[in-house]
C-alpha positions, 0 to 999 in steps of 0.5 A: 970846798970851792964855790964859783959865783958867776953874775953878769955885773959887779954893780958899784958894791956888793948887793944883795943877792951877792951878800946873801950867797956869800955868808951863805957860803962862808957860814958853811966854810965855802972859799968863795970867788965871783966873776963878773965884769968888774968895769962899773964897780966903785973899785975902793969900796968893791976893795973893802967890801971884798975885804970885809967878806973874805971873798976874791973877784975875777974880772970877765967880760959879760955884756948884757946884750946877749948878741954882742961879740964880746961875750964870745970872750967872755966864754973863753974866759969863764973856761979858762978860769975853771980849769984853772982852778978846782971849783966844786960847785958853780953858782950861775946868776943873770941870762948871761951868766946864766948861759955862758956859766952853765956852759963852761961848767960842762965844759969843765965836766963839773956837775954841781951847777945851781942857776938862779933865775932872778926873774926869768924874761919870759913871764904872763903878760911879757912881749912875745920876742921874750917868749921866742927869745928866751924861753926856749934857751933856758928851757934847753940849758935846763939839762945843764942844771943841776939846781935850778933856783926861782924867787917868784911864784910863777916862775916856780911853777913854770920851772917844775913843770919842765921836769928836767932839773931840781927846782927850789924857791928862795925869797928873793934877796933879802931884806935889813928889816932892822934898817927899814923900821915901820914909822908910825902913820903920821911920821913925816921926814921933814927935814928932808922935804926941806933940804929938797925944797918940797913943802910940808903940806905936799903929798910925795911919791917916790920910786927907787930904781935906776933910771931905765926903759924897764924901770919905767919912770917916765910913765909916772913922769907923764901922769904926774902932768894931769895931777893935782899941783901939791902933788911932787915926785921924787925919783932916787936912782942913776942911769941911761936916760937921765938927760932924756927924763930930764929934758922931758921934765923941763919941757912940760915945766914941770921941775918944781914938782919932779926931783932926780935925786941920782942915786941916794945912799940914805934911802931909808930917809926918803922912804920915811919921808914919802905918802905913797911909793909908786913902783912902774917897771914893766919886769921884776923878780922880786923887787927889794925897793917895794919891800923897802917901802913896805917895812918902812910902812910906806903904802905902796902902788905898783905894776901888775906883773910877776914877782910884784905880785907876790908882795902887793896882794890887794889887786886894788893897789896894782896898775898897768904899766904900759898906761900913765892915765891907768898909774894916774887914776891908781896915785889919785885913788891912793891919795883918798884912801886910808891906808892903816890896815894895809900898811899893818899887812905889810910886816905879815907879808916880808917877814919870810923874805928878811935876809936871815931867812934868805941866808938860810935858805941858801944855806939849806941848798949849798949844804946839800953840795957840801954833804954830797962832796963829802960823801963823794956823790957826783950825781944828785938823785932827782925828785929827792927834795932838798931841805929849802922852802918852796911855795907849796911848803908856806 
């Protein structure tokens, strides 16, 4: 059995939402080849991680902006790569492969087509191009879904209401709870508050996120500006407006209090290290940096939005995210409050989105293709529930 795994960007390694499909997949004895644009990747360690996994990748040439050229090619090229090889199921991620892997496989006439929404672009609250834009595309390509799986709440619920497909509900990538073990409450990482030249008596934020205009970091940035001095904020995370965040920093001075730390392969270090996680960004499926900061007993503050939601359940801890004086008077509340019984919540609320969790879930739905192939089904019965979780089943 042969399974197709399409996502826009291969990232710099195999992330989560890959690992978690991938053993997923082998555990039920799936060959497993992805596509994506393979051009950001760390090629030796994308060579190790392929190599550890048991797992091939063939190079396309998606672009994330859905009107560039370029994804006319990489049409071309999704089409030739299914026919020239027998998949049995395709796994369609991202808006883009999303659209152009739901395409190809009809194209191909393969009927077992999963797409999973990590966080559909239209959602309550999102700007009105989004809803005009995307909404009425993947509520058209639908039709060309045989599986159709959510990760938040809301989208959940939008999605079983078009009636066109059979939606299920994972719990978003998955987290090591292993590797983010809850510290106890006076638990400070003082040696690397050193190494970055922060004193012991500060009081850190920390976001964790690459550094982009839906990620949102310079609107912590701006109100940091009208808090106390012993307050430092501390950003791990690469991207596109490093210079511009950078400048900006250097022009109110405020270097002494706002460290770039670029991206941080110890990032349980400096979760172990932080008094509050701070998480602004605009859009989110289900953010894995905040369930990070939560195993790690991080109290954490974050956007009012969907996805986010399903984590920070106290509305007291969610802010605007358009509004740096709504995120500064949240860092200022936080900074009094005691946090003991929130941050003892947190282990309740992760637990169902633990990665062996996640891997079974997936499990549960790639099992059904393998059952139905080898019964020589092509076609699903709608309406007949498959064996994954969904909200309604928690």
């Amino acid at each position: 059995m042969k399974i197709l795994y399409i996502t826009s960007l291969s990232g710099r390694r195999i992330n989560g939402f890959m690992r978690s499909a991938i053993i997923a997949a082998k555990q039920l004895g799936y060959e497993f080849v992805m596509a994506c644009n393979t051009e950001g990747m760390d090629k030796d360690g994308y060579v190790a991680d392929c190599e550890e996994y048991g797992i091939t990748v063939k190079h396309i040439d998606f672009q994330r902006n859905p009107l560039d050229r370029r994804n006319l090619v990489a049409y071309k090229q999704l089409n030739a790569l299914m026919c020239e090889d027998n998949y049995d199921v395709v796994h369609c991620n991202t808006p883009i492969g999303g659209l152009l892997g739901r395409l190809s496989a009809k194209k191909a006439g393969i009927k077992n087509v999963i797409y999973q929404a990590h966080g559909f672009h239209f959602y309550q609250g999102a700007p009105i191009p989004n809803w005009a834009m995307y909404y009425p595309v993947e509520r058209w390509m639908a039709k060309y879904t045989d599986t159709l799986v959510t990760i938040t709440k809301e989208d959940y619920e939008r999605a079983q209401r078009w009636k066109t497909c059979h939606v299920e509900y994972v719990h978003g990538v998955g987290i090591n709870l292993n590797t983010f073990s809850q510290r106890e409450s006076d638990e400070r990482n003082n040696t690397l508050r050193e190494q970055l030249g922060i004193s012991k008596n500060a009081y850190v934020l920390l976001s964790v996120g690459e550094l982009n205009e839906n990620k949102n970091h310079m609107s912590v940035i701006k109100a940091v500006e009208g808090l106390p001095l012993n307050i430092v904020y501390v950003i791990c995370g690469e991207g596109e407006l490093r210079n511009e965040y950078e400048q900006f920093i250097q022009k109110k001075s405020l270097t002494n209090r706002i460290i770039l730390a670029g991206f941080c392969q110890n990032v349980e270090d400096y979760y172990r290290m932080a008094d509050l996680f701070v998480f602004p960004s605009h859009r989110e499926g289900i953010p894995g940096s905040i369930m990070e900061a939560m195993a790690t007993g991080v109290p954490v503050v974050a956007s009012n939005t969907r996805g986010i939601r399903d984590l920070v359940l106290n509305e007291e801890y969610l802010f605007d995210s358009h509004n740096s004086d709504a995120i500064r008077k949240r860092i200022l509340w936080a900074e009094q409050q005691d946090h003991t019984s929130v941050v003892e919540s947190y282990r309740q609320t992760i637990i169902p989105y633990a990665f062996d969790s996640v891997v079974k879930e997936l499990k549960a739905i790639y099992e059904q293709y393998l059952l139905r192939i080898q019964n020589g089904k092509s076609k699903q019965v709608r309406n007949k529930s498959f064996n994954g979780s969904s909200p309604a089943h928690e």
